[in-house]
Structures are given as structure tokens and as C-alpha cells.
N, C-alpha and C positions, 0 to 999 in steps of 0.2 A: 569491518571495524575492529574485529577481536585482532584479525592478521600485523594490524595497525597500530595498536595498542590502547584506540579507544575506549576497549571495555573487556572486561576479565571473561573468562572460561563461562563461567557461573550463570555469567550474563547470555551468553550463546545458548545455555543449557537451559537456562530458562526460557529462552525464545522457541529454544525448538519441542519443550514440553508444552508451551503454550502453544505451540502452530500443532503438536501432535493430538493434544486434547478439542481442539475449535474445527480441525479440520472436515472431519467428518460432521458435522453442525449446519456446512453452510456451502452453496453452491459454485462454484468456480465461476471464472467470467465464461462469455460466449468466446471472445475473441480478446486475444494478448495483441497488441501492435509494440512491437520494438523498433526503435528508431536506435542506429546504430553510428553512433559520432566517437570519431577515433581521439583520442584522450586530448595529443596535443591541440585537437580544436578545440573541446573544451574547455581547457588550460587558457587557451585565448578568449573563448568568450567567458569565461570568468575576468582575467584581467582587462577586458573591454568595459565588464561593467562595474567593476571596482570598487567592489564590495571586500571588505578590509575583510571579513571570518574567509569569507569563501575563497581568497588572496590567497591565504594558508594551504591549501587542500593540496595535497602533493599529488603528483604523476602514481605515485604508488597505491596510494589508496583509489584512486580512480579508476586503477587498473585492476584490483581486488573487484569492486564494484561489477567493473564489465565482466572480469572473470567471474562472477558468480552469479552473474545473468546468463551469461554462454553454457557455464557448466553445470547449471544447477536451477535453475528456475526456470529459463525456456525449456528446456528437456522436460522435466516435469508437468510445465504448464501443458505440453505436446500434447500428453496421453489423455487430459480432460478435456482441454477446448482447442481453437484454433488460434493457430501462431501466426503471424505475418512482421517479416521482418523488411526493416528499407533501411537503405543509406539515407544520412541526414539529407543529401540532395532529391533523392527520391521522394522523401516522405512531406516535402514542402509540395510536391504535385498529388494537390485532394481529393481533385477528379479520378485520379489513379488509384488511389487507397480507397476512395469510396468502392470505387467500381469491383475492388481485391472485396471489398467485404459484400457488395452483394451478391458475389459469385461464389462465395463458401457456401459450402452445403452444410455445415452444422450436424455432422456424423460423430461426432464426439461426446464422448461427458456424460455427467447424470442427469443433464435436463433431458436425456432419450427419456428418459424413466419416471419424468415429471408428470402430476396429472392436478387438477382444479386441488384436489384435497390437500396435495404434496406442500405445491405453491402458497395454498392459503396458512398451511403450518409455520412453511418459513418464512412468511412475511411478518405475521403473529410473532416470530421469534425473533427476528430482525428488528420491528418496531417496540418491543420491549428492551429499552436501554437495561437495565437490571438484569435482564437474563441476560445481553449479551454479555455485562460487565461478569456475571458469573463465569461465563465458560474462559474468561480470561485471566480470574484472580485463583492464582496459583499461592497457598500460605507459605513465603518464601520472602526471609528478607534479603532485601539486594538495593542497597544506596543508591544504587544508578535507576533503578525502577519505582522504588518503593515510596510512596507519597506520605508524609506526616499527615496526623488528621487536620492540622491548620490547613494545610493546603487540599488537602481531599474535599473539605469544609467551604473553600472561597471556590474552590472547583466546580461543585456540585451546586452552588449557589448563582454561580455564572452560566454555568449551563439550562438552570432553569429558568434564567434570563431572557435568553434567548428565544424569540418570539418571533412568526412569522409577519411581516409589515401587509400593507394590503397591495401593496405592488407585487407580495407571492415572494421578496427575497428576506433573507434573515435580520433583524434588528437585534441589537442587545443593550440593555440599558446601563451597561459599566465601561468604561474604556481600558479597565486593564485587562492586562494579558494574562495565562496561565505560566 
């Protein structure tokens, strides 16, 4: 986004003090699945389904995108958990990809190092919304991130809205949006 001109330096810097601060907080996935669609198809199925923002999206920034899953987030992700990548043709056969994830051996990561006590810490840390919002609110102001209290206010107030139905999915009782 920043290569693009969506969002300043500051904004990047903020992002990566905030991934640099949380990181160590919270456990990786088991398993990354990458599905790998080459831009010009996406380009098509955006204008297949024609949506007027997503119309906009140029070749360029989509290709930033993938470049920074290839060069920088899958390699990363590697060294914690497991990767599996497909072509968008492959990854439509599920019996395939299933069968790719019951054959990983799960040799990776810091769930090795996990035990009943570990788990129960991070769930404890996980299910407290407040603490997670701590390890993410960095005293930095930045217009592209930074919420007014009116809006931090209707935020907080929607989210404690949100209630689970007895069919087990989420209900909320306002229909606006954030």
C-alpha cells in the first residue's frame, strides 16, 4: 500500500512496531495455505464481478501484494509453521489440500513448546478484548489509524452489541457499520 501511495512511511512504521510489539504475545498459525492466482486473473475476476472500488485496483498494486507474500511473509511464515502453496486450479481440488494437511507433520513452531498451562495463558489473553487492544495501542497519532473518541465511543458500544443468537451465530442489535 505505502509502494502505491495509499499510506505514508509512518504508517508502515507503525505497522511494523505494532507486529514487532504483539508478535511475541501470540502464537502463529499451524498451517499458511497460499493460493496462488496470477494478477491478470484476478483483474478479471474483479471485473466479472463489478464492483465499482475494486474496478479501481490496478495491476500494480496487486502485484506489490503478491510480491510481498512471496518475499516476505511466506518465508517467514516457513520458519514457524507450515506452508502449502497451490495454483488457483489446484487449490479448487479439496480432497487434495485436505489430504496435503493431514500429512504434515507439524515439526515447526512454538506450539512444540506448548503445554495445558502455556495454552491456558493464551487463551485467557486472547479472550480478554482489553488486553489484546493493549498490545496494539501504540501512543502515536496517525489520521489513517487513529480513531476520535466519537467514533472509538459508537465502536465500543457496537461491539458490546454483539451477542451470541441461540442458533451459536453472532446477532447485533444496530445495523450500522463502523
Amino acid at each position: 500500500m505505502y509502494r502505491q501511495g495509499f499510506i505514508r512511511k509512518q504508517c508502515v512504521d507503525h505497522y511494523n512496531e505494532v507486529k514487532k510489539v504483539t508478535i511475541c504475545e501470540y502464537l502463529p498459525p499451524h498451517v499458511v495455505i497460499y493460493v496462488d492466482v496470477p494478477v491478470p486473473e484476478i483483474q478479471s475476476r474483479i471485473q466479472k464481478k463489478g464492483n465499482p472500488r475494486e474496478m479501481k485496483i490496478t495491476s500494480a498494486y496487486l502485484q506489490d501484494i503478491e510480491n510481498a507474500y512471496k518475499r516476505t511473509f511466506l518465508p517467514e511464515m516457513s520458519e514457524k509453521c507450515e506452508v502449502l502453496q497451490y495454483s488457483a486450479r489446484e487449490a479448487q481440488d479439496a480432497e487434495k489440500v485436505i489430504e496435503d494437511i493431514e500429512y504434515l507433520k507439524y515439526e515447526k513452531g512454538p506450539w512444540l513448546d506448548q503445554d495445558d498451562r502455556t495454552f491456558h495463558s493464551l487463551r485467557m489473553r486472547v479472550q480478554n478484548k482489553l488486553e489484546v487492544l493493549n498490545y496494539t495501542t501504540i501512543p502515536v497519532y496517525l489520521p489513517e489509524v487513529t480513531i476520535g473518541a466519537h467514533q472509538s465511543d459508537r465502536a465500543f458500544h457496537e461491539f458490546t452489541e454483539v451477542r451470541p443468537s441461540s442458533a451459536g451465530s453472532q446477532t447485533t442489535g444496530t445495523k450500522s457499520r463502523l
